[in-house]
C-alpha positions in Angstrom: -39.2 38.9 17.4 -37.4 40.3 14.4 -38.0 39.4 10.7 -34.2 39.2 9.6 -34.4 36.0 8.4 -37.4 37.5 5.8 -36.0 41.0 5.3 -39.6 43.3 4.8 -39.8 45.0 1.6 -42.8 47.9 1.9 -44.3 48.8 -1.0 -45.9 52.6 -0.6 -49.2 51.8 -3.4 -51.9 53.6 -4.8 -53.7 52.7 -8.4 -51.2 55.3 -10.7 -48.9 54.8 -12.9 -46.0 55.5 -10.5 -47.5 52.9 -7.6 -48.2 50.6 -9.9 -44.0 50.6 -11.1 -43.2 51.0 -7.6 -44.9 47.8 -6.9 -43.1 46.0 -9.5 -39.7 47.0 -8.6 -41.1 46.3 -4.7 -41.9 42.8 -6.1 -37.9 42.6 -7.8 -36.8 43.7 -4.7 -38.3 41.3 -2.3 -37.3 38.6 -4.8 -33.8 39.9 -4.9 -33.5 40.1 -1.3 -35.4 36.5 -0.6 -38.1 38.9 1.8 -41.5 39.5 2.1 -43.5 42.0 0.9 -46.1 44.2 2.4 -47.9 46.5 -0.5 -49.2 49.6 2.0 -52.3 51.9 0.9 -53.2 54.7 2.9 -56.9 56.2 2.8 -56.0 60.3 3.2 -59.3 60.9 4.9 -59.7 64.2 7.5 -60.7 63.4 11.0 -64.4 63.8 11.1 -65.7 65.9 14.2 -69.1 63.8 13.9 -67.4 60.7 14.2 -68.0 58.9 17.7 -64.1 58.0 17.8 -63.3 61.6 17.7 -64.9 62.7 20.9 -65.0 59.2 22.4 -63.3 58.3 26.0 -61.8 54.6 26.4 -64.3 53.0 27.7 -66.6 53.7 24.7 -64.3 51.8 22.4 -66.1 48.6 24.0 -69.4 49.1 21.9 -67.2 50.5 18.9 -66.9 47.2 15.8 -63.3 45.6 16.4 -62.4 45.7 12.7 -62.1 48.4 10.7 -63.0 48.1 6.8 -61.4 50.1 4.5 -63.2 52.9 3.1 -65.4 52.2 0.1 -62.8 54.3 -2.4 -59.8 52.2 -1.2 -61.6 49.6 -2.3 -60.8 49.2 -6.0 -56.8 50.1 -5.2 -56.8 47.3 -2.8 -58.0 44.9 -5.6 -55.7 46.1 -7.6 -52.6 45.5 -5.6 -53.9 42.3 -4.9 -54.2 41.4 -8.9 -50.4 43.0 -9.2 -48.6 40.9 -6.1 -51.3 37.5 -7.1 -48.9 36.0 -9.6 -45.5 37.2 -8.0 -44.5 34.1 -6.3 -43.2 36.4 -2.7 -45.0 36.1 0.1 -47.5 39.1 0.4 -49.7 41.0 3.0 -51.4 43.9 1.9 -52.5 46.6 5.2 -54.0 49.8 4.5 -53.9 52.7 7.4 -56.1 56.0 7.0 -53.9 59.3 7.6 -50.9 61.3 5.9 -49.4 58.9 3.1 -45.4 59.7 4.5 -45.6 59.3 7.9 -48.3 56.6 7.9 -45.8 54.9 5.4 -43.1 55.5 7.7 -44.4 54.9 10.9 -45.6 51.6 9.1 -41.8 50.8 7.9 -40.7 51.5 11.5 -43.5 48.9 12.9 -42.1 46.1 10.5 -38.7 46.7 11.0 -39.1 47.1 7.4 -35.4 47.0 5.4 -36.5 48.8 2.3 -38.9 51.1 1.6 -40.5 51.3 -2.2 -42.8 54.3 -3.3 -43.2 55.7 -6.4 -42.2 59.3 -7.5 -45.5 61.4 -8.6 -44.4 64.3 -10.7 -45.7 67.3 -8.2 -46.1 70.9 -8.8 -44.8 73.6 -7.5 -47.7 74.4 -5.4 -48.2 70.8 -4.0 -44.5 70.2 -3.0 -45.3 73.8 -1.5 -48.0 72.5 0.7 -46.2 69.4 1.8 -47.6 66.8 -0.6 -44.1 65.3 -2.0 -44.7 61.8 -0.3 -41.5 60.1 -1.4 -39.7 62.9 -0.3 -41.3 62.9 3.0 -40.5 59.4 3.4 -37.0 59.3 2.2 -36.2 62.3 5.2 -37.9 60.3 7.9 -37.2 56.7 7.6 -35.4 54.5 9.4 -34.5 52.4 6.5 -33.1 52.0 2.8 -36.0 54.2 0.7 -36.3 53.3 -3.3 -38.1 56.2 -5.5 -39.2 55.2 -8.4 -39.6 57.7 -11.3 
């Protein structure tokens, strides 16, 4: 089933002042191209060796809770977007995935068959677009879509 008749807008969010105009122009967008939107926030959190998941085998996943909350700090970010999209008048779903922000943003745009991809551009340093951390960069090389920085 393909969403063409609702083109997907992804908004890449987090609670700074570039997310937060990314998910404005994300909102513009969707209204622009008569879509849905789905504002994205991804938890950067390491894999923990202690966690049963990490050394689990399939059957274990049985006794394992089916739904997965987001972590306590994602908390206030989630509320956030939710008070952003509330009075925007597009239809909205907000997911959050834990990982690497590009390629969980991609690999999220990819899931949707997403048509557009929105993220805001964080002013990096040398040092952090050194060690990889230039997310709407990252993005913009691997998508399979349309991908909108916003300054």
């Amino acid at each position: 089933m393909t969403h063409s008749h609702h083109p997907v807008v992804l908004a890449g969010f987090d609670d700074h002042e570039a997310g937060r105009r990314a998910l404005d122009r994300a909102i513009a967008e969707t209204r622009a191209r008569q879509g849905r939107l789905v504002v994205f926030m991804v938890a950067q959190m390491p894999l923990d060796p202690t966690d049963p998941r990490f050394f689990s085998t399939p059957a274990d996943f049985d006794s394992m809770p089916r739904e997965l909350h987001p972590p306590e700090f994602l908390e206030p970010v989630i509320a956030s977007a939710r008070e952003r999209v509330h009075e925007a008048g597009v239809p909205v779903e907000l997911r959050w995935a834990a990982g690497e922000p590009g390629a969980s943003i991609v690999e999220a745009a990819e899931g949707l068959g997403a048509e557009l991809i929105v993220v805001g551009h964080h002013h990096h340093s040398f040092l952090q677009k050194l060690v990889g951390q230039d997310v709407g960069g990252e993005v913009k090389a691997a998508a399979p879509c349309e991908v909108l920085v916003v300054d």
